[in-house]
C-alpha positions as CSV (number, residue, x, y, z in Angstrom):
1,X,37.4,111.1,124.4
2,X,35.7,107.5,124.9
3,X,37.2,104.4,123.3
4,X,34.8,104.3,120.2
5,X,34.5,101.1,118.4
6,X,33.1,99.6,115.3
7,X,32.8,96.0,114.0
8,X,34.6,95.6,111.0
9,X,34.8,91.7,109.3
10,X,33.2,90.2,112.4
11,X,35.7,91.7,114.6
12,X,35.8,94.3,117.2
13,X,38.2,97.5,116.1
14,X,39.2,100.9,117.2
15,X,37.6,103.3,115.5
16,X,39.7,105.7,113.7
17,X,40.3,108.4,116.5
18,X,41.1,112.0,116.2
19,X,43.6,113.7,119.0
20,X,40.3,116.3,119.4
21,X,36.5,115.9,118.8
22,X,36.8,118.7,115.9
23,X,39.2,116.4,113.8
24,X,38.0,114.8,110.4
25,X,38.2,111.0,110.3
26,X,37.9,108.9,107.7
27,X,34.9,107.1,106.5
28,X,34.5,104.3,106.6
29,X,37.7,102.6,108.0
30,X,39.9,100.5,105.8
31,X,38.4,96.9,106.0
32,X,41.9,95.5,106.3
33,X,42.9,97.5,109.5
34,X,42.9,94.7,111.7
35,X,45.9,93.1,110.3
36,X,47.5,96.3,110.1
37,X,46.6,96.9,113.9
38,X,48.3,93.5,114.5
39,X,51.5,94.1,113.0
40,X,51.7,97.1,114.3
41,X,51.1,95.8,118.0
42,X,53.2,92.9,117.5
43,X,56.3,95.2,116.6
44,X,55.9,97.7,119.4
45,X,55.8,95.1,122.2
46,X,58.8,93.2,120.6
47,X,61.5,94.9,122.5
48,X,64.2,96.2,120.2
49,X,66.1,98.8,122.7
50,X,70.0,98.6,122.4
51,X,70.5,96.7,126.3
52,X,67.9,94.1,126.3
53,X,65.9,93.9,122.9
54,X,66.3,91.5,119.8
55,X,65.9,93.4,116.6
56,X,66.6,89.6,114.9
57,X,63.1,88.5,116.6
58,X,61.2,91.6,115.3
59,X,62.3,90.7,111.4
60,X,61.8,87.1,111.5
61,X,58.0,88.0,112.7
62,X,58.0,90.7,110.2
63,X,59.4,88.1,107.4
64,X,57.0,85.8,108.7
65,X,54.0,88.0,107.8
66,X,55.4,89.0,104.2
67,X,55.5,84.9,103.6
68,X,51.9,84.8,104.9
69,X,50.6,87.7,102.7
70,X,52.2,85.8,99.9
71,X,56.3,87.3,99.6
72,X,58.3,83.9,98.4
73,X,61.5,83.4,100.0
74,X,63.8,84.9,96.9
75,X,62.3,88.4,97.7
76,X,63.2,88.3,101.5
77,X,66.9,88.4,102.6
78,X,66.7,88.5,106.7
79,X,70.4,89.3,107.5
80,X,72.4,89.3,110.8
81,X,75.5,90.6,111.0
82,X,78.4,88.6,112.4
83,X,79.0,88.3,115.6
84,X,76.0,90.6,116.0
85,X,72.9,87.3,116.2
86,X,70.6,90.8,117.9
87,X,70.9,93.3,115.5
88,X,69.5,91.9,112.4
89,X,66.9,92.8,109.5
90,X,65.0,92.6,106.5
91,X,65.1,93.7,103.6
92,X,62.3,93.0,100.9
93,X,62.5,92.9,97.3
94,X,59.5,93.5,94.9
95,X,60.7,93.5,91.1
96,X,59.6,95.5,88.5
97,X,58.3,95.1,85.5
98,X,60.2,97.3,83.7
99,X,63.6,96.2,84.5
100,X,65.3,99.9,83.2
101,X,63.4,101.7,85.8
102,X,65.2,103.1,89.4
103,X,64.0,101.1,92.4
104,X,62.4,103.1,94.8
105,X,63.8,102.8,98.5
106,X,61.7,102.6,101.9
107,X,63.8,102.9,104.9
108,X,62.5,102.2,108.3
109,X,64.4,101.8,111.9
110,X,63.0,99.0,114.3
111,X,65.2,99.4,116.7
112,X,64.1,101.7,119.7
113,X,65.8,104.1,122.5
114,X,65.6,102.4,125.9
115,X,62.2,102.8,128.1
116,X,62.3,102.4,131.9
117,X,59.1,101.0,133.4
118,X,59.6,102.6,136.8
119,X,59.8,105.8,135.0
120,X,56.7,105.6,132.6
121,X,53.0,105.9,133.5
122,X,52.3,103.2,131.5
123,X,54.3,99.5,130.2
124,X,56.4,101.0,127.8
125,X,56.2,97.9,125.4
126,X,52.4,97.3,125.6
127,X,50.8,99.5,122.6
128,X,48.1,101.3,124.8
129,X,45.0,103.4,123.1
130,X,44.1,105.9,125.3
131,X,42.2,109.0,124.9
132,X,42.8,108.9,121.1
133,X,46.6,108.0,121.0
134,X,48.5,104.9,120.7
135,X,51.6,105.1,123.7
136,X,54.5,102.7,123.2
137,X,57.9,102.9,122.9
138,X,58.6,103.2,119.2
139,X,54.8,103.9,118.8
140,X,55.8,107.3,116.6
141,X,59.7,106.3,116.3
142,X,59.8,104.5,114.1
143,X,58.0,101.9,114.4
144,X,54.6,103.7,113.2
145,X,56.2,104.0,109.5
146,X,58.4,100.7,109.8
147,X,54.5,99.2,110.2
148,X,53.1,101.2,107.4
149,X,55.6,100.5,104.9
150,X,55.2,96.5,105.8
151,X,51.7,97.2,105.6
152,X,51.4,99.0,102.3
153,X,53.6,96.3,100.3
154,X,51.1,93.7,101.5
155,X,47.7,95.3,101.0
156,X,49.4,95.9,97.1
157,X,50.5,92.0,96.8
158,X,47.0,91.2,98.0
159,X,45.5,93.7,95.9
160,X,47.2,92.1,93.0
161,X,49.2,94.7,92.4
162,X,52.3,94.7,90.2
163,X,54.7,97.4,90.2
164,X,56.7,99.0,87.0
165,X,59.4,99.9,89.5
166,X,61.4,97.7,91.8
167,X,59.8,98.3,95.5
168,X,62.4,97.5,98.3
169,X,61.8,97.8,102.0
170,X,65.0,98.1,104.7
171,X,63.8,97.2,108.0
172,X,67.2,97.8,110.2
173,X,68.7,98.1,113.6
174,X,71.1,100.5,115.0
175,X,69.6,104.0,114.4
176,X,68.7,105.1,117.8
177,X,72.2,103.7,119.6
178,X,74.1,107.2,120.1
179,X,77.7,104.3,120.8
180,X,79.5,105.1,117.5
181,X,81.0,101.6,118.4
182,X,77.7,99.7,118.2
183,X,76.8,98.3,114.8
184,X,74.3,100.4,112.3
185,X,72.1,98.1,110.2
186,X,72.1,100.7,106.9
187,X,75.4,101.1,107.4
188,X,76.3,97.3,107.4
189,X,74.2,96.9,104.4
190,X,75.6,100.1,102.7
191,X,79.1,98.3,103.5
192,X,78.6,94.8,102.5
193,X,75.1,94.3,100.6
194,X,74.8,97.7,99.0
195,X,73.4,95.5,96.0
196,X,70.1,95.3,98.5
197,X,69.6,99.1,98.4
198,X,70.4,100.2,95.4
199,X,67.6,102.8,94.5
200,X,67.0,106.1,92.0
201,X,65.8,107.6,95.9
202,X,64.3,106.8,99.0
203,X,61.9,107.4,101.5
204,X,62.9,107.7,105.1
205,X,61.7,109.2,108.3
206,X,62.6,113.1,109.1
207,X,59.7,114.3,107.6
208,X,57.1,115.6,110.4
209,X,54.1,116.9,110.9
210,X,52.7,119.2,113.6
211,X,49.1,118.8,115.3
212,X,46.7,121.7,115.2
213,X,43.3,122.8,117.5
214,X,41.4,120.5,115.3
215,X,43.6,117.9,116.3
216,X,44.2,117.6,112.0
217,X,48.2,118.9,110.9
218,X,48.8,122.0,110.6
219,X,51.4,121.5,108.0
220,X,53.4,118.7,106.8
221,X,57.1,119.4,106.5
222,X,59.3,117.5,103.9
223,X,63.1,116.3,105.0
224,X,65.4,117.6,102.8
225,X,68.3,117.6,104.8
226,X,70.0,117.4,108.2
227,X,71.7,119.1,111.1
228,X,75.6,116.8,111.9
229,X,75.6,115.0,115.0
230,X,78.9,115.7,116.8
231,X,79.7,114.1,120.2
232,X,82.2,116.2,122.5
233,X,83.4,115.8,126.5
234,X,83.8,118.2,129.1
235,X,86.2,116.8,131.5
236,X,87.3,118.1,135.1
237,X,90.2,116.7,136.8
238,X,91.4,117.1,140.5
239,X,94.0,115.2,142.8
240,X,90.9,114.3,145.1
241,X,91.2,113.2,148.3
242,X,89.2,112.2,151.7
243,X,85.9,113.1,151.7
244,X,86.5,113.8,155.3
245,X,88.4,117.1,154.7
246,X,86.6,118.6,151.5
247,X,87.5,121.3,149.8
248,X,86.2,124.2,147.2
249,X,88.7,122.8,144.5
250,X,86.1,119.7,143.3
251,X,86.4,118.2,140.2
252,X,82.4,117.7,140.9
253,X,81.5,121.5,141.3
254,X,84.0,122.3,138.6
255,X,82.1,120.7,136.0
256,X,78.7,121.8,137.2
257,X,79.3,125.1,136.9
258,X,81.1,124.4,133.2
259,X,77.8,122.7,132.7
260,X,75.6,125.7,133.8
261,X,77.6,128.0,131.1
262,X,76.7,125.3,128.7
263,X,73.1,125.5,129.7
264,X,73.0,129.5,128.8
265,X,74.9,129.2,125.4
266,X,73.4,130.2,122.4
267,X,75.0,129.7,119.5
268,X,74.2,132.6,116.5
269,X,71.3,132.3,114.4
270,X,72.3,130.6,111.1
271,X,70.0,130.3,108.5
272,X,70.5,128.3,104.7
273,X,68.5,128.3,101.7
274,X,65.8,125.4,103.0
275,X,66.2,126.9,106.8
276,X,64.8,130.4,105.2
277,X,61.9,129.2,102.9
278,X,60.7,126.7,105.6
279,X,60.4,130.1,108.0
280,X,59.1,132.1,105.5
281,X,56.4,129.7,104.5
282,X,55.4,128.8,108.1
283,X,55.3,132.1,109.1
284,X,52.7,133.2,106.1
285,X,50.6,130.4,107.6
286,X,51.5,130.6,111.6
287,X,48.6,133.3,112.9
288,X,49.7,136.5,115.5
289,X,53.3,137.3,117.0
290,X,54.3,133.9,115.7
291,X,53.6,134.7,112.1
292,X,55.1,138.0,112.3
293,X,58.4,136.9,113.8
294,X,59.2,133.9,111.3
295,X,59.2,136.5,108.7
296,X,61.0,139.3,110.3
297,X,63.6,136.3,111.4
298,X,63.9,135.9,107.9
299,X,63.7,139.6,106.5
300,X,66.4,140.2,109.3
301,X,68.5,136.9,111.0
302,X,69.7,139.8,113.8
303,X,66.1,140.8,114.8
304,X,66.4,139.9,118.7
305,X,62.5,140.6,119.0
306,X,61.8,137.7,116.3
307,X,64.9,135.8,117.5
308,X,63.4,135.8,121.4
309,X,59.4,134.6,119.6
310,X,60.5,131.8,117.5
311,X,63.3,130.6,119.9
312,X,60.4,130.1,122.5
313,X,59.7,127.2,120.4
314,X,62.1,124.2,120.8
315,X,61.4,123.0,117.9
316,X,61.9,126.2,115.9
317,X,64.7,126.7,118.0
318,X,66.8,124.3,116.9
319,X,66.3,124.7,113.6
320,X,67.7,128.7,113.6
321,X,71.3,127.3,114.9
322,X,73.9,124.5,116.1
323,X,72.9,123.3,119.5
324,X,74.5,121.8,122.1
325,X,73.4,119.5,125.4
326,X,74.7,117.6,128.4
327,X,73.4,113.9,127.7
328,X,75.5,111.9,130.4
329,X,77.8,112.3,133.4
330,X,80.8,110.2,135.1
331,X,81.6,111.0,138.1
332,X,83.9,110.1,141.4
333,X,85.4,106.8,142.3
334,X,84.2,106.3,145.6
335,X,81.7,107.3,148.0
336,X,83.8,108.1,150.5
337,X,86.6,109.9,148.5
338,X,86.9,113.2,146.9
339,X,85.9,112.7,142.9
340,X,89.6,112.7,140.7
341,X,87.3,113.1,137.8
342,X,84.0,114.7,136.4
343,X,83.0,114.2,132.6
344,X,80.2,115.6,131.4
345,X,79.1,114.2,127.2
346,X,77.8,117.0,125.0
347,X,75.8,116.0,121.9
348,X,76.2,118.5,119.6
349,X,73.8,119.1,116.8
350,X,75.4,121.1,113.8
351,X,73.5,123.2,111.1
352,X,75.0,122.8,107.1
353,X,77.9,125.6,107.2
354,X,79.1,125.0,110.5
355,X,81.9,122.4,111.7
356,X,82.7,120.6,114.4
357,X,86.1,121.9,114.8
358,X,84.1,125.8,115.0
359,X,82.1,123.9,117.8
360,X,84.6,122.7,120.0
361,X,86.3,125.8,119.9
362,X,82.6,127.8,121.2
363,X,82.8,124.9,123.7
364,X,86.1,125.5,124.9
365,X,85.7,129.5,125.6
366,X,82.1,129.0,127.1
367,X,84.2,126.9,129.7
368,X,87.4,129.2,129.3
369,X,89.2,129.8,133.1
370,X,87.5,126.6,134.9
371,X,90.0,124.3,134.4
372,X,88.1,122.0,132.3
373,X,89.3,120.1,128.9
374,X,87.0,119.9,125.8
375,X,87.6,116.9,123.8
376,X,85.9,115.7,120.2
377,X,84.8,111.8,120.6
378,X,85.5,111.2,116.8
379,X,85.2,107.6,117.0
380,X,83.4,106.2,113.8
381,X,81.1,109.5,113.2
382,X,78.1,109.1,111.2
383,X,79.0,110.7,107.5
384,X,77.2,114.1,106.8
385,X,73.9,113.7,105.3
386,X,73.5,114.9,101.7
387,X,70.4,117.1,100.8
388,X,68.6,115.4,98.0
389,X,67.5,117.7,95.1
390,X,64.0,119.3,95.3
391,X,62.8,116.7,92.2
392,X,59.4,117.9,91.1
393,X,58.8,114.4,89.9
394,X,59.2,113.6,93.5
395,X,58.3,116.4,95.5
396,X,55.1,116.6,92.9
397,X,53.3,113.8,93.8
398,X,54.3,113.7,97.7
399,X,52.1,117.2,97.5
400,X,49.8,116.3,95.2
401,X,48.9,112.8,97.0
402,X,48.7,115.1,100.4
403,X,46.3,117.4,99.0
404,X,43.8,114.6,98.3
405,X,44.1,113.7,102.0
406,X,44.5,116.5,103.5
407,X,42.9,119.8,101.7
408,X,44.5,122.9,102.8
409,X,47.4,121.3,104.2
410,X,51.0,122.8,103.0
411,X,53.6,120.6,102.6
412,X,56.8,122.6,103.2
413,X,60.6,121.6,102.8
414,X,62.1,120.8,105.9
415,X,65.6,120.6,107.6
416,X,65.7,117.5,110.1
417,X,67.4,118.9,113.4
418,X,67.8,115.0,114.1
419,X,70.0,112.8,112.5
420,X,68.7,109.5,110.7
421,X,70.0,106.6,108.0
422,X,69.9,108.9,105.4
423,X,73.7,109.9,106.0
424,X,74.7,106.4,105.4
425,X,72.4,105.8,102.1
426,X,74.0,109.5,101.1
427,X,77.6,107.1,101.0
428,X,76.3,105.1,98.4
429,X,74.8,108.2,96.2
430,X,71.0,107.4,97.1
431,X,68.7,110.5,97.2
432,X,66.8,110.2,100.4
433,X,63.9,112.2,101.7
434,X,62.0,112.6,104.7
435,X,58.6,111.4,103.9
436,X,55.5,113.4,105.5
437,X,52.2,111.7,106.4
438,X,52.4,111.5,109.9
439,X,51.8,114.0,112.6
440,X,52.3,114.8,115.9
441,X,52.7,117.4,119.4
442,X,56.6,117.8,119.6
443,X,56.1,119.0,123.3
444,X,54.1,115.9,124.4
445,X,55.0,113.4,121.8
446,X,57.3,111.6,123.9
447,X,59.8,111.0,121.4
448,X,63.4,109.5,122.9
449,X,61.7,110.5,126.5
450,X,58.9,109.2,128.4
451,X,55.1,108.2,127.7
452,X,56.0,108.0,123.7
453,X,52.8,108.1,121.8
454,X,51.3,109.3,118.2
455,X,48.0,110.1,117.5
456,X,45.0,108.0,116.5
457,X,44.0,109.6,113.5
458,X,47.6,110.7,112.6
459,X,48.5,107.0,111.7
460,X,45.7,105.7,110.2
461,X,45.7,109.1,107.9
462,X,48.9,108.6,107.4
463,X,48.5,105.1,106.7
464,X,46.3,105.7,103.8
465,X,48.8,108.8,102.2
466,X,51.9,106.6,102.2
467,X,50.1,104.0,100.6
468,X,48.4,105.9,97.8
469,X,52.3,107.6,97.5
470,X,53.7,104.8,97.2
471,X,51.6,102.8,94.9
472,X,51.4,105.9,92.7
473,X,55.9,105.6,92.9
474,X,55.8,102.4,92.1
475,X,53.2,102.1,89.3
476,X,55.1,105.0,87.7
């Protein structure tokens, strides 16, 4: 599709964009969209990866355009952690006029995963529009909702808006970092400033989307829970040796072929109560064998037919059942030496029911007679994430609100097989929920991989929901 544009307040803009010509777009565009476009831009080419970024940098320029869209200095706290003068954040407070009320929460990462140059088509922190999508790292996660949320409180404070509820916004650092030694901004705040967060519920990433023909959703799904992260190693020792006189016995080869048997496991399909609606919904509005196997999956969890359809999806696929991967490999000591050890890290991703103790003990007899040692790396796990309580006077307006923007679209609950800051707010008793609104192809998204991107039209639709949600939640 060509770069369309429009001139909006004396200024040349992108157009709103669909990901296909058949897609609806709004009409006309927001007048304030260029400021929005800004912030936006500004965050994703701030570099906020774990090795070289500076989360602290992104939230002074994010505090910087709260002052300038009129935020006084009493409702923005910009912390940094000791010893931590990288990892810092923002949190914004917007009081209420009626003092009883809950606060309502938004919780938003900046922080991204890291982004090679030499391995992307494009700079990975230069926001690109291409061909109807915005490519960046952090251009979908998270940085697309982190942007809207900023956004939103503005356009209200500019609008003159006041709200009946508290409005807070947590801008943090640490999310992506998979080191359960590096620091976890929600977590630190949840530790020592839990007075910041303190919320009747939240909204938080995990909810999705998925893209359609027309290049409009399909559905919107609604996170109401999520799959543990556990961390295990596969480890192969080995007296080693000169490389001159190698031998079959290789700590190297011993591991690979653990590795292969960890590449066929399956682990049994385990559906729960918001696992089984979710399938049962999608497949009444998936179309052919799809359809047909969501609900036989369903009907019948043993049904190898419907298990062998909607495993075919990786998506799907990992929400039927625990899954495991190889993320990162040690090996050898030397180039010219026989390798003494090969350790393989497995990031395991757990459905509700399930343990991690039942994990490593599938772990160790897929690897059973190779030699190999299965360990837990239990160092400072994340907490297990709490399912929030299907509140009609929360879920109700999320799908009422979505059915002004997007007719004929369900909004279906949800279990998140990712892993977010909801687990830490769940410490503190905090109800948090994957908010939909934003949409995306999970095959070509780029999310955590290479050539990140997000729809056109998917953000500046979703843009518009979240703000008429959230004014409606905080006029309530």
């Amino acid at each position: 599709m060509k770069r369309i544009t429009r001139f909006l307040c004396g200024m040349i803009l992108p157009a709103v964009l669909a990901c296909s010509t058949n897609a609806q777009t709004p009409s006309p565009p927001p007048s304030d969209l260029s400021a929005f476009l800004s912030l936006y831009r500004e965050l994703v080419e701030t570099n906020t990866t774990y090795s070289a970024g500076d989360c602290t940098r992104a939230a002074k320029q994010l505090e910087n355009r709260f002052r300038e869209g009129g935020f006084t200095e009493s409702e923005l706290t910009l912390y940094v952690p000791p010893d931590r003068p990288r990892d810092g954040g923002l949190v914004v407070t917007w009081n209420g006029r009626i003092p009883t009320s809950s606060a309502i929460l938004l919780l938003a990462h900046i922080d991204v995963v890291e982004a090679k140059r030499e391995d992307w088509v494009r700079d990975p922190f230069k926001l690109v529009e291409e061909d109807g999508y915005f490519y960046g790292r952090g251009a979908s996660d998270d940085k697309a909702q982190a942007a809207i949320f900023a956004d939103t409180l503005i356009r209200l404070r500019h609008a003159g808006f006041r709200p009946n509820r508290t409005l807070k916004l947590a801008l943090t650092c640490g999310e992506e970092t998979s080191n359960p030694d590096v620091l976890n901004g929600a977590g630190w705040l949840v530790d020592h400033r839990p007075d910041l967060l303190k919320a009747g519920f939240a909204l938080n990433e995990g909810g999705t989307g998925r893209g359609g023909p027309t290049g409009m959703p399909i559905y919107f799904g609604l996170g109401v829970g999520e799959k543990s992260p556990r961390n295990f190693a596969i480890e192969a020792t080995n007296p080693g040796g000169h490389s001159s006189t190698p031998v079959r016995d290789n700590a190297i080869y011993q591991l690979a072929e653990g590795l292969v048997r960890l590449r066929d496991l399956q682990f049994p399909i385990h559906l729960n109560p918001v696992t089984r609606a979710y399938f049962e919904k999608m497949g009444a509005l998936q179309r052919g064998g799809l359809g047909s196997a969501m609900r036989d999956i369903v009907a019948d969890p043993n049904s190898k037919s419907a298990e062998a359809v909607v495993s075919a999806d990786r998506a799907y696929n990992s929400m039927l059942r625990t899954t495991c991967v190889a993320t990162l490999l040690t090996a050898g000591h030397a180039i010219n030496a026989l390798p003494q050890r090969a350790t393989a890290s497995v990031n395991c991703r757990i459905i509700p029911g399930e343990t991690a103790e039942d994990v490593q003990a599938t772990l160790e007899r897929t690897v059973s007679g190779l030699g190999l040692k299965v360990t837990r790396l239990t160092a400072k796990e994340r907490s297990l994430a709490i399912p929030p309580p299907l509140d009609p006077k929360i879920v109700g307006p999320i799908e009422k609100i979505a059915a002004k923007h997007f007719p004929g679209v369900s909004v279906i609950p949800e279990m998140s097989t990712g892993a977010s800051d909801a687990t830490h707010l769940g410490r503190i008793g905090i109800p948090t929920y994957g908010v939909p609104g934003l949409w995306n192809e999970p095959e070509t998204a780029g999310t955590h991989g290479l050539n990140e991107r997000i729809c056109v039209n998917s953000l500046y639709r979703g843009r518009e929901y979240l703000f008429d949600l959230i004014r409606y939640f905080a006029g309530s």
